[in-house]
C-alpha positions as CSV (number, residue, x, y, z in Angstrom):
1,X,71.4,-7.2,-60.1
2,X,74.6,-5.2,-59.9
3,X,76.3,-7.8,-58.2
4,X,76.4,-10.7,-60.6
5,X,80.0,-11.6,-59.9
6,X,82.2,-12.7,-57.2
7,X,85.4,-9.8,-56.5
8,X,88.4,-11.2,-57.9
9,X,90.2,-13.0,-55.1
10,X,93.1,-10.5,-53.2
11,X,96.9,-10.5,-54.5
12,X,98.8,-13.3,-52.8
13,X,101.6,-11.4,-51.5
14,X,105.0,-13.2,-50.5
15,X,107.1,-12.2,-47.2
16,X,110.0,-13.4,-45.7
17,X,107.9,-14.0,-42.3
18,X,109.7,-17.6,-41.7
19,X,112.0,-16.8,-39.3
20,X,115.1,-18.2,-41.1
21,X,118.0,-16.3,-39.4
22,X,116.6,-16.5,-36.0
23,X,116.5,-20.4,-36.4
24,X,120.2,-20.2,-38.3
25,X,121.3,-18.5,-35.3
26,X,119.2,-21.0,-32.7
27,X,121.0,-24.2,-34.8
28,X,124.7,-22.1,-34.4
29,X,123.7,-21.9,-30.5
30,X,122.8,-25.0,-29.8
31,X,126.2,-26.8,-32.5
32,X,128.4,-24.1,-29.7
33,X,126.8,-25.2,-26.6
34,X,127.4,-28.9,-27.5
35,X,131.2,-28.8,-29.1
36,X,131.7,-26.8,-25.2
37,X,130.1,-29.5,-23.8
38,X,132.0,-32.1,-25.5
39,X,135.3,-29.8,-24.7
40,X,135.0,-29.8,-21.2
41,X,133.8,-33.4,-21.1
42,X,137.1,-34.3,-22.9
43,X,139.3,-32.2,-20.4
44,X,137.8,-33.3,-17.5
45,X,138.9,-36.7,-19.0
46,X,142.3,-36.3,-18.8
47,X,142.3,-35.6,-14.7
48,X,141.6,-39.8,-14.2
49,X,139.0,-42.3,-14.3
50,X,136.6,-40.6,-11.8
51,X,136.2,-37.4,-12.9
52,X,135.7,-38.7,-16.5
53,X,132.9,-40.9,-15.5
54,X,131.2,-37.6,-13.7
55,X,132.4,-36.0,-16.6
56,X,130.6,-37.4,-19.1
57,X,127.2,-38.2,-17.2
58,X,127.0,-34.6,-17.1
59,X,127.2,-33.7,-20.3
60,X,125.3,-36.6,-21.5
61,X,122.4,-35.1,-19.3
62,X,123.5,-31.6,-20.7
63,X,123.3,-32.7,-24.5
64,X,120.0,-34.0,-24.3
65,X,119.1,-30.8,-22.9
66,X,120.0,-29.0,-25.5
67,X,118.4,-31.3,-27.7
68,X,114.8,-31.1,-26.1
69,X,115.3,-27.6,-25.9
70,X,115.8,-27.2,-30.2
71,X,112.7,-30.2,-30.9
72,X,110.4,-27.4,-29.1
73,X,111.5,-24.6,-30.1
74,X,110.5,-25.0,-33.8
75,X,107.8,-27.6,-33.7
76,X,106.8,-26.8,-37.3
77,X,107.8,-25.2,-40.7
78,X,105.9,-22.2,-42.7
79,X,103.6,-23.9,-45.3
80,X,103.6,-27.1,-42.9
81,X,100.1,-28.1,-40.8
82,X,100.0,-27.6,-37.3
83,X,101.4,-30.1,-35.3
84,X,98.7,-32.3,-33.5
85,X,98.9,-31.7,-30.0
């Protein structure tokens, strides 16, 4: 008979656990790696046709690597549900 009521639920306690400056720093990564990609691209352009075409096959294939690299490496948001795998 002691226990006639439930404890009172715990203190909700906020952090900063989100990871906000790593991913800051992950998005300023991947904005450098593609303006260097698109700079190279560009002055590889300017030695003639052929090296431009090579040029900018590479960095297309280099851009959407850098792409598929940042979709995974924050699949979701704090607060958001778990991505269904």
């Amino acid at each position: 008979m002691a226990q006639l009521l439930q404890p009172p639920p715990p203190i909700e306690i906020k952090v900063g656990d989100d990871d906000s400056r790593q991913r800051l720093q992950f998005r300023l990564w991947q904005l450098f790696a593609t303006t260097l990609t698109i700079m190279a691209a560009v002055w590889f352009s300017t030695f003639g046709t052929g090296p431009a075409i090579l040029a900018w096959v590479i960095a297309k294939h280099i851009l959407v690597a850098i792409l598929m690299i940042g979709l995974h490496r924050y699949p979701h948001y704090k607060g958001e549900s778990e991505p269904k795998a």
